[in-house]
N, C-alpha and C positions, 0 to 999 in steps of 0.2 A: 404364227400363233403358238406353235408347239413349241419352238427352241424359246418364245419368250415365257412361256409358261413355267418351261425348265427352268431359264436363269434365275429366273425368283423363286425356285423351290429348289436352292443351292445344289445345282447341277454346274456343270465350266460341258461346253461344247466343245465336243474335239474334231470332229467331223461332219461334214452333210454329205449327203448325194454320193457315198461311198459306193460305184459300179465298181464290177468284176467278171468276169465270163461266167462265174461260180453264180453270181444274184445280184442283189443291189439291196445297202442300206437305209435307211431315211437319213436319222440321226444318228451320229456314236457319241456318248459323255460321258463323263464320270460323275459318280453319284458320293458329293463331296461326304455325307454323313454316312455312309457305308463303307467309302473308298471300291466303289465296285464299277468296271466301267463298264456301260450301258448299251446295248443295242434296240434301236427304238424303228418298229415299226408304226407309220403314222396314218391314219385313215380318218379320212373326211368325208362330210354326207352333207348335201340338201336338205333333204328328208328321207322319209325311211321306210322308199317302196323297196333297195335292193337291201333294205334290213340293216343293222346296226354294222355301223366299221369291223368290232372286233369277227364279226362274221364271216368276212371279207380275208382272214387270215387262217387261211386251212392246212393242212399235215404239209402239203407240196410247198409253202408260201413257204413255213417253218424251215423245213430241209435245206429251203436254197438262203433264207436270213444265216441259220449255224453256219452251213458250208462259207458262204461271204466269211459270217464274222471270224471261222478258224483261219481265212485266208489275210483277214485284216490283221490278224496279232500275228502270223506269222509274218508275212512281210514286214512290218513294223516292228518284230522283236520286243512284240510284247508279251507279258507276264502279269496276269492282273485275273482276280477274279471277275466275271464274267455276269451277267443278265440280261434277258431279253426281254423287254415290254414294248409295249403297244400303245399308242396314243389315240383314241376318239375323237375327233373333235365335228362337232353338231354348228355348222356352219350359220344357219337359221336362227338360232338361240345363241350362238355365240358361248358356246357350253364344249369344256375338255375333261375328259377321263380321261386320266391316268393308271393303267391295267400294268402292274409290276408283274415282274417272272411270268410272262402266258407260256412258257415253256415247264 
């Protein structure tokens, strides 16, 4: 749901399931109308006894998405401005937020 919500909101997918000893990414893309490529944390829910997705992403989640994603442009010998958001998606309603920069 999340990468197809991207493509129609002119993102291009560069990567999924980006592990590393460092973390692990969901999504990485570029964000065609900023030119800024994308580090996308994704969080899914039922419902909402363990509380909303973006909740689910705390200072320690953060620490190891940077760490991955400094590990992801260097390996790749990339140069690219940089952003980290977060995806909701409400599995029950079939409902995504979209949370740009949670950094």
């Amino acid at each position: 749901m999340a990468c197809n919500y991207l493509l129609q909101n002119n993102y291009k997918i560069i990567d999924r399931n980006f592990h590393c000893r460092q973390g692990e990414i969901d999504i990485i893309a570029v964000d065609n109308t900023t030119k800024e490529m994308v580090f996308i944390e994704v969080k899914s829910r039922n419902n909402k006894i363990f509380g909303r997705g973006i909740e689910a992403i705390d200072n320690y989640k953060l620490r190891h998405i940077i760490i991955a994603a400094k590990y992801y442009l260097f390996v790749n010998k990339i140069n690219f401005n940089i952003r980290i958001d977060a995806i909701e998606i409400d599995l029950k309603l079939k409902k995504i937020n979209h949370i740009k920069q949670i950094l």
